[in-house]
Backbone bond lengths (Angstrom), bond angles and torsions (degrees), N, CA, C in turn:
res aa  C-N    CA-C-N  psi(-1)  N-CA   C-N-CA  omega(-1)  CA-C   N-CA-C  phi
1 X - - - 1.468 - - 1.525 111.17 -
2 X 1.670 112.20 -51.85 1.755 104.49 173.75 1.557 102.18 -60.25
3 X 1.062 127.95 -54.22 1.342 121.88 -176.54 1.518 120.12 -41.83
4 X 1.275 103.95 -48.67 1.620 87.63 159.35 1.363 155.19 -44.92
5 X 1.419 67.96 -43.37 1.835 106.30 -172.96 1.829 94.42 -51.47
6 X 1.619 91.70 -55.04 1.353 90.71 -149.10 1.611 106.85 -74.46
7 X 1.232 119.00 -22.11 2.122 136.32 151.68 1.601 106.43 -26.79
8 X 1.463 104.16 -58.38 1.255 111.37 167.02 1.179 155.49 -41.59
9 X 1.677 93.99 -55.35 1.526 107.13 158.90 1.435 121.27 -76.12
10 X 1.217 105.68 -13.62 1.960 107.81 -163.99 1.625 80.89 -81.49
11 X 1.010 116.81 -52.31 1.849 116.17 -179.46 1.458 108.07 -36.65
12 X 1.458 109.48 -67.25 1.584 107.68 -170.16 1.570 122.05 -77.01
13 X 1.168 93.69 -7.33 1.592 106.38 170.50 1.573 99.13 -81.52
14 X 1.459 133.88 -44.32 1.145 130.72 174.26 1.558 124.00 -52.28
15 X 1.310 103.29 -46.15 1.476 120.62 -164.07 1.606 90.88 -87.22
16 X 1.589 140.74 -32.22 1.384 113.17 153.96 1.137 139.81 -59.45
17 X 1.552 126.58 -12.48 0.997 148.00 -129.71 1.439 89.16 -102.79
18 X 1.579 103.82 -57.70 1.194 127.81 -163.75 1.898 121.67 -72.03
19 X 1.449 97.80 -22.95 1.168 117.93 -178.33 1.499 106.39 -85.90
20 X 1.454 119.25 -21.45 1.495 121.82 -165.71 1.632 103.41 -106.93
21 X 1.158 95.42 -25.76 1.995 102.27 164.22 1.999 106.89 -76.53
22 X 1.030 112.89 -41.72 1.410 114.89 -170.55 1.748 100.34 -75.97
23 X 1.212 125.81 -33.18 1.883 122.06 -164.89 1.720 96.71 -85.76
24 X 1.404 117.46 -31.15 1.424 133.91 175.16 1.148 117.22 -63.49
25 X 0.736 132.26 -60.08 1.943 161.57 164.64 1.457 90.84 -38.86
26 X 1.509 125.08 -75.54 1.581 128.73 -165.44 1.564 105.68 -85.80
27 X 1.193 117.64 -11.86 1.769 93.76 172.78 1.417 104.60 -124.13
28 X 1.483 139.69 -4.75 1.285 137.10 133.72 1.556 137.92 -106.18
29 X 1.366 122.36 -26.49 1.009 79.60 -179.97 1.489 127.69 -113.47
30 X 1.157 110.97 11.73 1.736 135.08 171.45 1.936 101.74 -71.35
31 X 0.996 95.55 -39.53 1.585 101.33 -169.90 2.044 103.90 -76.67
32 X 1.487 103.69 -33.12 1.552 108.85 167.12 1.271 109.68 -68.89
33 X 1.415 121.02 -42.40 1.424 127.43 -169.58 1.737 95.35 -65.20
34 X 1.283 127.10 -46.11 1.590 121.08 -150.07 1.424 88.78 -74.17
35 X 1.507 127.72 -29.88 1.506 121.57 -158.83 1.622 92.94 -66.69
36 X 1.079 121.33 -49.29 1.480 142.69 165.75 1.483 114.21 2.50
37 X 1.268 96.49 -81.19 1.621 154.70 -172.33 1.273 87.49 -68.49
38 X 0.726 119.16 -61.51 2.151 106.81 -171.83 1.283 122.36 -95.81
39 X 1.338 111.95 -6.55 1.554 107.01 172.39 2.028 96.53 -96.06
40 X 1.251 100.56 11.97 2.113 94.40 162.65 0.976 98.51 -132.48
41 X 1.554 137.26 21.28 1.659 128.67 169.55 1.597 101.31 -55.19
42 X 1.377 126.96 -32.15 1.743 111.30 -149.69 1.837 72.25 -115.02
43 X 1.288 141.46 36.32 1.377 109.53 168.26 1.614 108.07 91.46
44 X 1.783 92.00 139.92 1.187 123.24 -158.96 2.142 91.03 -78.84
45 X 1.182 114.55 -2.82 1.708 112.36 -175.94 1.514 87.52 -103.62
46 X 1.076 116.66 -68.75 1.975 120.99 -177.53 1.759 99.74 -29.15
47 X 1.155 100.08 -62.70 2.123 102.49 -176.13 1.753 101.22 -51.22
48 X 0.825 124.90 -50.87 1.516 118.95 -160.29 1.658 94.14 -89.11
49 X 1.432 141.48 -36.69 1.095 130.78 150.64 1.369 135.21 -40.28
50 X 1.346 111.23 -40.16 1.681 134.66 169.86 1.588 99.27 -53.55
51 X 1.587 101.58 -67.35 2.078 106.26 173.48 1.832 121.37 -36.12
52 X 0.789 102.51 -33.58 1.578 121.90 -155.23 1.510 102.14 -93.90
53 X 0.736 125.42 -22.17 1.504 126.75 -172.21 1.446 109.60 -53.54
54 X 1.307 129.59 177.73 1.279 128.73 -157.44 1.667 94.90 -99.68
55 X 1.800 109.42 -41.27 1.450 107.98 178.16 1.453 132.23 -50.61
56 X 1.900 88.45 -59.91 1.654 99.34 158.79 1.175 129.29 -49.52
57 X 1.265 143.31 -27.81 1.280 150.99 165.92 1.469 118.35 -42.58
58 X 1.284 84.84 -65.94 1.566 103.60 173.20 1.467 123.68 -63.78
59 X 1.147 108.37 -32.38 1.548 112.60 165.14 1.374 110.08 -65.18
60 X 0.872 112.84 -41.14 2.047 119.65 -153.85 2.244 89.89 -73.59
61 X 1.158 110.51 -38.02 1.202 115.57 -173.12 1.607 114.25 -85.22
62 X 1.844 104.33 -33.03 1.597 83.48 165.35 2.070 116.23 -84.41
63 X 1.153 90.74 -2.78 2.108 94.48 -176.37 1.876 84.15 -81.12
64 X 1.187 132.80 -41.46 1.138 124.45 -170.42 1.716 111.89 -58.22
65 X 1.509 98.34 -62.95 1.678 106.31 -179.28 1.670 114.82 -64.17
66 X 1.469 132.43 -28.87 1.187 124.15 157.63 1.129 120.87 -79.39
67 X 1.329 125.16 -15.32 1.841 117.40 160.78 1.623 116.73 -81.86
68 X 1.706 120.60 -25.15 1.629 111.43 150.33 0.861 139.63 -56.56
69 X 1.594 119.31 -40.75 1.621 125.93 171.17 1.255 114.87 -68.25
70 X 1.853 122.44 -37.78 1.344 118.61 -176.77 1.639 98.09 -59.54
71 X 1.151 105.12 -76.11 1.692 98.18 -168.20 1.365 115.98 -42.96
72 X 1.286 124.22 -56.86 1.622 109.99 169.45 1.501 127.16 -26.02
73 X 1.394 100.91 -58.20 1.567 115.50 -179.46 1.324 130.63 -85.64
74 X 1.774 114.00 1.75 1.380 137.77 133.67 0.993 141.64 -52.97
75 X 1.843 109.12 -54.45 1.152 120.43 -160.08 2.231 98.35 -92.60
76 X 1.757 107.95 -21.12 1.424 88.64 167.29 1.779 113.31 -74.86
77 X 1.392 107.91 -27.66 1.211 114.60 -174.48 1.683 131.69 -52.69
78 X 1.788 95.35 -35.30 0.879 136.32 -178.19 1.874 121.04 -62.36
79 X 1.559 86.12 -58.12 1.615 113.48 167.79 1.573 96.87 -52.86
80 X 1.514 119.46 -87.35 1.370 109.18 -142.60 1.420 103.44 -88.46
81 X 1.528 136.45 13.12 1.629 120.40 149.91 1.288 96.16 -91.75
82 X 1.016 165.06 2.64 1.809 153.56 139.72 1.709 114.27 -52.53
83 X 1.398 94.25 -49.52 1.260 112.31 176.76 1.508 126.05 -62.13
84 X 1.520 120.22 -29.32 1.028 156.04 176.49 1.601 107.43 -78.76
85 X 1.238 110.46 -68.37 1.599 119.79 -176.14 1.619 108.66 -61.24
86 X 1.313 90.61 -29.76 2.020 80.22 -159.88 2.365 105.20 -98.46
87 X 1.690 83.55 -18.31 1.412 66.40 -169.54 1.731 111.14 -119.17
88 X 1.682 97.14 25.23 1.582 96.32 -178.61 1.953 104.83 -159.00
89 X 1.344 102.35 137.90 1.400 115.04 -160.87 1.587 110.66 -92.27
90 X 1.042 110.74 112.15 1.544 119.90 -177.84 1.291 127.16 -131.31
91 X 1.142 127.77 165.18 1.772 114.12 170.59 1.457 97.61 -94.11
92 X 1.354 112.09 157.88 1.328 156.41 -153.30 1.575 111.51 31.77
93 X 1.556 115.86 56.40 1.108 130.82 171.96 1.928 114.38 -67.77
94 X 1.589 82.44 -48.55 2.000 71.16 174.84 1.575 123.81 -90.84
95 X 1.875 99.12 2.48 1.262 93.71 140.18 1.644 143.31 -57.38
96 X 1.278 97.44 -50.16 1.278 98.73 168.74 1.256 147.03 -71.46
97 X 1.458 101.44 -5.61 1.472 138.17 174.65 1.036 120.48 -83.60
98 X 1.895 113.84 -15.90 1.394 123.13 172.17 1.060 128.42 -84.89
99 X 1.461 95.87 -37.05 1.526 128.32 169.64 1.132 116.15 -59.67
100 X 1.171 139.09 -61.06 1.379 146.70 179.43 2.106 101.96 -41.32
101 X 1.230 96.57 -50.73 1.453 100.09 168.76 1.581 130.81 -56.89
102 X 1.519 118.36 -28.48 1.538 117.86 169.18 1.294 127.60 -14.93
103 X 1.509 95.87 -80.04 1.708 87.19 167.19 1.633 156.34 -19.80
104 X 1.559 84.87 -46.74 1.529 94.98 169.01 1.208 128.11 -75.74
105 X 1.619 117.83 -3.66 1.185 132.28 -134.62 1.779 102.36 -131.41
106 X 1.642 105.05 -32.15 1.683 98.64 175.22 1.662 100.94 -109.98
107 X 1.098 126.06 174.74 1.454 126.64 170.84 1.178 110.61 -74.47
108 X 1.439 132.07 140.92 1.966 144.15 167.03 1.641 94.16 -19.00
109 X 1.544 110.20 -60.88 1.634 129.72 -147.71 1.960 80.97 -48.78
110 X 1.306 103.97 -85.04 1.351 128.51 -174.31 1.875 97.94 -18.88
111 X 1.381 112.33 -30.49 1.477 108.88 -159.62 1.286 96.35 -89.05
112 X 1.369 128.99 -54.14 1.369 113.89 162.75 1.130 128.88 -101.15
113 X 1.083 112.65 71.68 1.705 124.00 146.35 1.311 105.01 -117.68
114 X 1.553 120.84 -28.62 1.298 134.57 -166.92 1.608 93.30 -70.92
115 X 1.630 135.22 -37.32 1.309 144.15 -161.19 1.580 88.51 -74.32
116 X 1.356 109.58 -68.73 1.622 130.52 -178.79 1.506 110.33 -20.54
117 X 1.452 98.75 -56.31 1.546 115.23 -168.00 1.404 99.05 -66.87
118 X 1.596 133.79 -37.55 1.241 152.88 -171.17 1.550 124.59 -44.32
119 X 1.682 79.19 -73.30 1.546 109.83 -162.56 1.905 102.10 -110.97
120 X 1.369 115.39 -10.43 1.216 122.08 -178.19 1.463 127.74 -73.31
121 X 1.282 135.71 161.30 1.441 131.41 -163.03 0.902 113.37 -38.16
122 X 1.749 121.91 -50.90 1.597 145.00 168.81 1.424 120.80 -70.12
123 X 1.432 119.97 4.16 1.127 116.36 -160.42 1.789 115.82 -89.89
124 X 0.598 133.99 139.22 1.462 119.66 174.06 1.688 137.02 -41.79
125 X 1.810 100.47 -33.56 1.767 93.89 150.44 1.158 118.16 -60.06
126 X 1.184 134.36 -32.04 1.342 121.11 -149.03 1.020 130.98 -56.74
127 X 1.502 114.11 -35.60 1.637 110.87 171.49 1.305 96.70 -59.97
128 X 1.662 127.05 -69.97 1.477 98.29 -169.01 1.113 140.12 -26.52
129 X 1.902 104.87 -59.22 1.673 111.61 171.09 1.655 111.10 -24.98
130 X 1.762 97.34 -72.87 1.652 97.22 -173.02 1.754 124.33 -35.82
131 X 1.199 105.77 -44.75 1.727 125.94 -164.64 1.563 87.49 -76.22
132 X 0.925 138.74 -52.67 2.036 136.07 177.25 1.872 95.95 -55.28
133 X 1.352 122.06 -50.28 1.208 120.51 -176.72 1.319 98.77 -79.39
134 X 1.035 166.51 59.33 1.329 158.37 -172.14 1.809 95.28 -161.30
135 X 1.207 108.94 -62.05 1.807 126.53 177.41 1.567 99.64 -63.49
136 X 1.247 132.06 -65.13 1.364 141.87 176.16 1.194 122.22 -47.35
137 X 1.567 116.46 -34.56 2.070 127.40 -175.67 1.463 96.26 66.17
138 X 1.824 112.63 26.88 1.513 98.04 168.97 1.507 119.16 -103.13
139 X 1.555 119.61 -171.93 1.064 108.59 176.75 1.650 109.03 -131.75
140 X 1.846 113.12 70.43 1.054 108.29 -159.57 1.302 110.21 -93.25
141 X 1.199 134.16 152.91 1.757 141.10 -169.39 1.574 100.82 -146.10
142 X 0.941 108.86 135.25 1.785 106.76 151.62 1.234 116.34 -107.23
143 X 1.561 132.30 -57.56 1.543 124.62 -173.53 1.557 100.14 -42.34
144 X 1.434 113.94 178.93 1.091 126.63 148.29 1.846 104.53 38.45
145 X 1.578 104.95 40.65 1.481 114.40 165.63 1.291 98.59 -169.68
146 X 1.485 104.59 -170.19 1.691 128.35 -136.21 2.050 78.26 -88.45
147 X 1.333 134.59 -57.46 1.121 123.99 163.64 1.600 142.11 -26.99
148 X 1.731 95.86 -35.62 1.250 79.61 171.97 1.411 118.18 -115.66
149 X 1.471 129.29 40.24 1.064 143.32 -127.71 1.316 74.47 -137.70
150 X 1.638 116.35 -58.82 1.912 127.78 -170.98 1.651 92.90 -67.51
151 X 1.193 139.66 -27.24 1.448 128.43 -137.40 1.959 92.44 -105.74
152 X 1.921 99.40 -33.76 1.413 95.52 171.42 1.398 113.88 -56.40
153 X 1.628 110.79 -46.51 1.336 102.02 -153.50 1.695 117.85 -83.21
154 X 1.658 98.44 -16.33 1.426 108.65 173.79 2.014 101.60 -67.65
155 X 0.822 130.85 -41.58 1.477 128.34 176.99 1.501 91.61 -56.87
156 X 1.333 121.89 -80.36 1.956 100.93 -140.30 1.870 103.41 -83.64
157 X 1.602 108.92 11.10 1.574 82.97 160.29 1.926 99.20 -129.53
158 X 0.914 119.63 34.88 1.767 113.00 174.10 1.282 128.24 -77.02
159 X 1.862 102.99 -11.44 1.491 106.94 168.91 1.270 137.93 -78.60
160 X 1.588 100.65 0.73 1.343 123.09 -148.36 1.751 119.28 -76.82
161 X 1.836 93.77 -36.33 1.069 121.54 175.62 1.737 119.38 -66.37
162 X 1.629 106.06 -76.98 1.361 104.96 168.54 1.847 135.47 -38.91
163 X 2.029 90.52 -33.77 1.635 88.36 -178.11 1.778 110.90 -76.29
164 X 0.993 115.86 5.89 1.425 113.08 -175.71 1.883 106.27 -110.26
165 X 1.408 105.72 -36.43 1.506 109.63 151.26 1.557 152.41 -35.58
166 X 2.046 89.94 -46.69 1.407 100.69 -159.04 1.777 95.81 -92.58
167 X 1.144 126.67 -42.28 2.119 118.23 155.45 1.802 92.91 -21.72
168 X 1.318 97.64 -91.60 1.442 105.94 -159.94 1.556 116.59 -14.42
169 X 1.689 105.60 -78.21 1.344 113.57 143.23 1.141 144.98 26.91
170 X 1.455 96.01 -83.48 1.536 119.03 -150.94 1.792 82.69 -88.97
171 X 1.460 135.63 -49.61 1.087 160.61 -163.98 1.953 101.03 -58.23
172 X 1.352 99.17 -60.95 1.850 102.56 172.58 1.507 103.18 -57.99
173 X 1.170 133.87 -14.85 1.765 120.49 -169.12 1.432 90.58 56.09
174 X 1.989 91.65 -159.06 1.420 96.78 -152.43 1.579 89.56 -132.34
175 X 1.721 119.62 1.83 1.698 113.22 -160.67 1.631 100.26 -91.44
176 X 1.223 126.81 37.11 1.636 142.01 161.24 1.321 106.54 -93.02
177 X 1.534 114.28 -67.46 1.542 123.60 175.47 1.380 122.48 -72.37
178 X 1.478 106.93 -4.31 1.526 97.70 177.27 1.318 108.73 -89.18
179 X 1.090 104.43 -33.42 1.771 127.02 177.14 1.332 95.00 -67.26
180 X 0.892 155.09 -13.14 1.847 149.87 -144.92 1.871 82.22 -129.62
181 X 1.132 115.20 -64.03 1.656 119.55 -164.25 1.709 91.54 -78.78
182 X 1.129 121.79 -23.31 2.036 105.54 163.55 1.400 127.38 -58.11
183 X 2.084 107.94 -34.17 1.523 121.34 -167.61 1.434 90.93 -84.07
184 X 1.209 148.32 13.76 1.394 121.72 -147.83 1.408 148.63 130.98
185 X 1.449 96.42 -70.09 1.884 158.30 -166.89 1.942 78.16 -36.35
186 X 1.577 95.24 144.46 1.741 90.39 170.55 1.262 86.09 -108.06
187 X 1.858 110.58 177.89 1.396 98.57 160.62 1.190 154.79 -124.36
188 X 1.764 87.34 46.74 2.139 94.81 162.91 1.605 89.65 -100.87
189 X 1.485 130.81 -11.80 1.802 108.44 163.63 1.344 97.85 -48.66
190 X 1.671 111.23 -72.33 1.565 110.48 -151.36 1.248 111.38 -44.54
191 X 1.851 118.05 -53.45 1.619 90.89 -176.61 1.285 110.32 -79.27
192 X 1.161 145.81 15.35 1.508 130.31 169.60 1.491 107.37 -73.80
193 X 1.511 107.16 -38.99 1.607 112.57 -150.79 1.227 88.60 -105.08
194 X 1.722 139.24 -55.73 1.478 139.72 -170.48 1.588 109.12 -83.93
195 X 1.363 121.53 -60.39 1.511 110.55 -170.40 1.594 134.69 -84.10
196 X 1.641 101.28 -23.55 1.280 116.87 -174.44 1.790 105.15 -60.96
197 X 1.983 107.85 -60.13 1.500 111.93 172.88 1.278 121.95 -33.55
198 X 1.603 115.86 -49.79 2.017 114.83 161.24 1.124 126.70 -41.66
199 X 1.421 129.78 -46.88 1.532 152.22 -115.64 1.735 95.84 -130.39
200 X 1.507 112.20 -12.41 1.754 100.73 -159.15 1.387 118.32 -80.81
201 X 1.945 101.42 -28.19 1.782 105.17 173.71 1.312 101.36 -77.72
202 X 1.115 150.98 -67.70 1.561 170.98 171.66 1.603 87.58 -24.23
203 X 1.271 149.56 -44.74 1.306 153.66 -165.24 1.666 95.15 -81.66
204 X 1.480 117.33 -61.84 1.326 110.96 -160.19 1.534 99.43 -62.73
205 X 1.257 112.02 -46.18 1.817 116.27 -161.51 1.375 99.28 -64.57
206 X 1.440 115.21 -23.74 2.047 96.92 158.02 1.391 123.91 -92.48
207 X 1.510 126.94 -3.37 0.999 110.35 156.32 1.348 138.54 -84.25
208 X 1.409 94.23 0.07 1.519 114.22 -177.37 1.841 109.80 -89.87
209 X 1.221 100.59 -46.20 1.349 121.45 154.55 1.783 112.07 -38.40
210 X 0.945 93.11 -56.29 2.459 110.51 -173.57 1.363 68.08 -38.75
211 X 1.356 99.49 -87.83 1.652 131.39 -133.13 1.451 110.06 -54.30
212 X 1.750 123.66 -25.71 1.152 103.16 155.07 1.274 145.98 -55.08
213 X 1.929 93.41 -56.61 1.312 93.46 173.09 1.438 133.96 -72.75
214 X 1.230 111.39 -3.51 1.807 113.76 175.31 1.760 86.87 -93.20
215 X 1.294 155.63 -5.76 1.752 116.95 148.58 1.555 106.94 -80.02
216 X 1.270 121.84 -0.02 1.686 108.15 -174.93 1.552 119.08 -96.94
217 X 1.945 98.33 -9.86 1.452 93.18 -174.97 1.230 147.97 -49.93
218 X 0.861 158.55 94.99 1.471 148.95 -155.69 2.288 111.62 -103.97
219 X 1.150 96.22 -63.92 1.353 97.25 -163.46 1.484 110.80 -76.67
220 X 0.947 142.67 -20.17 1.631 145.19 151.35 1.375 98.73 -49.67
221 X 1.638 131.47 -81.82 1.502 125.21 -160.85 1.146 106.36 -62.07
222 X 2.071 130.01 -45.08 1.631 111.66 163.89 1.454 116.47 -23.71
223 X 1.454 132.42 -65.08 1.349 125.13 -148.81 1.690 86.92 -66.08
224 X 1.596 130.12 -20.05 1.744 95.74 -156.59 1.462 98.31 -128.94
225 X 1.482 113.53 23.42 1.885 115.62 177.11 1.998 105.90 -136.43
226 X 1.107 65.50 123.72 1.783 83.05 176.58 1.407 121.19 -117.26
227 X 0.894 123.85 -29.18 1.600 128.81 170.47 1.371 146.32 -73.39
228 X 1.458 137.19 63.45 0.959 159.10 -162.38 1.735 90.64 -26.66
229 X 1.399 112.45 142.98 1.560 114.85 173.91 1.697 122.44 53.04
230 X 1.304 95.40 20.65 1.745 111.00 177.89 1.359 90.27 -153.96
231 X 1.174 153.72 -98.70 1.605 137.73 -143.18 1.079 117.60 -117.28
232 X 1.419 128.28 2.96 1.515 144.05 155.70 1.546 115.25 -44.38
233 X 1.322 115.10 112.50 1.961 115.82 -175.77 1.718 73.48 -86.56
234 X 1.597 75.60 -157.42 1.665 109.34 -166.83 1.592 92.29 -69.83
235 X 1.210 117.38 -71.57 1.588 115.28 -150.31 2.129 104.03 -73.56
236 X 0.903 113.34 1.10 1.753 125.03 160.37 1.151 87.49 -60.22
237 X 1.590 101.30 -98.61 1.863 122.71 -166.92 1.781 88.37 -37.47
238 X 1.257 163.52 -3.30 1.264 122.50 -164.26 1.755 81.95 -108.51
239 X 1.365 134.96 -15.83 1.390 160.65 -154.65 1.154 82.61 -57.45
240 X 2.051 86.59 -90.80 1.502 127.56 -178.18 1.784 116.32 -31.52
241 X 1.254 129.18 -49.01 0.994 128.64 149.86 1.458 145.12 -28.66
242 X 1.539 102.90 -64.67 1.347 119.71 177.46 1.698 104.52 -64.74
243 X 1.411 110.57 -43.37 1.287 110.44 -170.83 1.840 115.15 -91.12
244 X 1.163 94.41 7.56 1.875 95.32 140.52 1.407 133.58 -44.44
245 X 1.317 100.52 -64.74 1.600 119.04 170.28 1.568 84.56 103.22
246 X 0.797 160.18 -56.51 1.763 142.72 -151.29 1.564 119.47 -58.97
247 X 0.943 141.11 120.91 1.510 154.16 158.02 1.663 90.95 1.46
248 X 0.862 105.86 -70.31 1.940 124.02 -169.53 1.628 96.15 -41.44
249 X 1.287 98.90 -83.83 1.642 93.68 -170.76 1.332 112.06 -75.40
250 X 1.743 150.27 14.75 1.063 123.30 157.10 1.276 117.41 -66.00
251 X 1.942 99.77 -41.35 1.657 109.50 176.35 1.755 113.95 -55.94
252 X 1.316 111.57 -42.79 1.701 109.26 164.53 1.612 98.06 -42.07
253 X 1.033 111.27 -86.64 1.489 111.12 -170.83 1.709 130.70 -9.28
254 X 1.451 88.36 -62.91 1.611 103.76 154.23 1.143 130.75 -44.88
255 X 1.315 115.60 -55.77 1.541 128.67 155.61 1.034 121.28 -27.25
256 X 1.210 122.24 -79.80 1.477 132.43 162.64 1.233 110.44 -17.63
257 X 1.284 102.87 -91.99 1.549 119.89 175.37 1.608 117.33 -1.88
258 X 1.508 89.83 -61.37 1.825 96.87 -170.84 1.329 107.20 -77.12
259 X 1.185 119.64 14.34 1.784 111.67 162.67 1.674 104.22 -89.29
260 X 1.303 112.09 -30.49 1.321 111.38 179.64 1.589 99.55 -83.69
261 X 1.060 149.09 -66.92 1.534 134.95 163.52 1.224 127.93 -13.12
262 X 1.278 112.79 -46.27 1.675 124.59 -179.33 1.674 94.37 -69.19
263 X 1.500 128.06 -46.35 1.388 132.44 -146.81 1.974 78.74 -76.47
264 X 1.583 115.68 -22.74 1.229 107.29 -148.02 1.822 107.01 -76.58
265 X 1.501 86.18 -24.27 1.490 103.31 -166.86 1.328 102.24 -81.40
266 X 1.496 124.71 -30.97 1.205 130.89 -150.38 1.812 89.55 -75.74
267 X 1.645 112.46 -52.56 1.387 108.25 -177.13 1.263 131.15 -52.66
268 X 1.666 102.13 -37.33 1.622 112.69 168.64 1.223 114.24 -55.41
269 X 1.458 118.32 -23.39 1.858 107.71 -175.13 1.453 92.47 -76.20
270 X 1.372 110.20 -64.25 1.707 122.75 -164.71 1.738 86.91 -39.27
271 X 1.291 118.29 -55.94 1.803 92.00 -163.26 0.714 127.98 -87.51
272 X 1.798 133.23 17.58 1.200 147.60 151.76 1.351 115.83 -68.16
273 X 1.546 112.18 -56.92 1.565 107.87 165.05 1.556 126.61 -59.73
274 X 1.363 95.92 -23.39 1.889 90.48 165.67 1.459 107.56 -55.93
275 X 1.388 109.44 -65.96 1.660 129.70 -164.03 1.335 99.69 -46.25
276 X 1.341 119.02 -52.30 1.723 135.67 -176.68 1.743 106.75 -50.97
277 X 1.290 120.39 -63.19 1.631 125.60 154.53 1.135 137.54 -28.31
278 X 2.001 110.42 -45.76 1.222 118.89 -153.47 1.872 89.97 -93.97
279 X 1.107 111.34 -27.90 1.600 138.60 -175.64 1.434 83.73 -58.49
280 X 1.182 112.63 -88.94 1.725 118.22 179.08 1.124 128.70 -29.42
281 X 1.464 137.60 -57.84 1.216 146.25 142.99 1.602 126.25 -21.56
282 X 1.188 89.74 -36.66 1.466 107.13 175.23 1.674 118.52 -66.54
283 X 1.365 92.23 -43.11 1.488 102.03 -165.23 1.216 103.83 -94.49
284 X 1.504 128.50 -13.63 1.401 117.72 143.82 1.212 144.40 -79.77
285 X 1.532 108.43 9.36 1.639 119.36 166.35 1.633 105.67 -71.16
């Protein structure tokens, strides 16, 4: 009878096994592989020519500078509403707890149009903007610039940080720092010395997390970049490309592409070795 049992399970353990290698295989990794495969159809000089271009360039450097600022301005953001939510009692706490969730919750598109509507000609800053540029002799804009390009991408990945924080968190309690703030202890010691050491794998695996999804954004910065070789990230230019239609630039397209694939793989290692660490750490508590 155990012997069966156990025939049984080795079966359905097989036949999941098999089902989760086969849906993987056909909806990732054949489809990574083809990007592969077609961004060297025209030659190993065409791919590195495709990179080099003046557009791509410019893309690769504005996806760079709006994926530094997002995570920067995530990952403090991140810290002290976790920090906030989990270790101090306030009213409209699960307000803010809801909030923090938005993102995941409306589409990119929805996020900037909402900016558009904001900061846009019609938008309700705008007179201000103008009247600050008017006093200033500047010529400040956000839509349809490098500002609001950072401001899309800081919206649809800023949750990224805190939701991987506030478990952790909530999980340490609070009788470390109370004990730390009884001896004395101020409290950027405590979290330097008590909360940060908890918080440091759980911290990286959301910044690793940010940083993906602010190079993948696409439909937030569409609504607020228009300018080819000025506010175009990576996945614009891979748009703009594809939707050329010519042999030439679909294979660019591809090209492109596989800089973000490579970046894609690169994160999956990094967050395996987080997971691999945080796993470890674990098992030495």
């Amino acid at each position: 009878m155990e012997t069966s049992r156990k025939k049984e399970n080795r079966t359905v353990q097989i036949i999941l096994i098999a089902i989760s290698v086969l849906f993987l295989g056909l909806m990732l990794v054949l489809p990574l592989i083809s990007v592969i495969i077609n961004s060297l159809s025209e030659g190993i000089r065409f791919y590195f020519a495709s990179l080099g271009t003046e557009y791509t360039i410019a893309a690769l450097k504005v996806t760079l500078l709006a994926t530094v600022i997002a995570v920067l301005a995530n990952t403090f953001f991140g810290i002290m509403a976790a920090w906030l939510i989990t270790k101090f009692s306030f009213k409209g706490k699960q307000v803010l707890s809801a909030l923090i969730d938005i993102p995941f919750s409306i589409s990119p598109v929805i996020a900037g149009l909402a900016f558009l509507m904001t900061f846009g000609r019609l938008g309700w800053a705008s007179p201000y903007i103008n009247r600050l540029n008017d006093l200033l002799g500047t010529d400040i804009q956000i839509v349809f610039a490098i500002p609001g390009v950072v401001l899309a991408t800081i919206f649809v990945t800023f949750p990224f940080v805190s939701r991987e924080l506030i478990p952790v968190l909530h999980a340490e309690g609070k009788d470390e720092e109370e004990a730390a703030a009884l001896m004395g202890a101020g409290g950027f010691t405590i979290f330097r010395k008590i909360t940060f050491p908890h918080i440091k794998w759980a911290l990286l695996y959301g910044i690793i997390l940010c940083t993906a999804r602010a190079l993948g954004e696409f439909g937030a910065v569409n609504a607020l970049s228009k300018t080819r070789g000025e506010t175009f990230t990576l996945p614009l230019e891979i748009d703009a490309l594809y939707l050329d239609g010519s042999s030439d630039s679909i294979t660019a397209a591809f090209a492109v592409s596989s800089i973000l694939v490579i970046i894609a793989v690169i994160v999956i290692v990094a967050r395996n070795i987080v997971e691999y660490q945080a796993r470890k750490k674990l098992k030495n508590i």
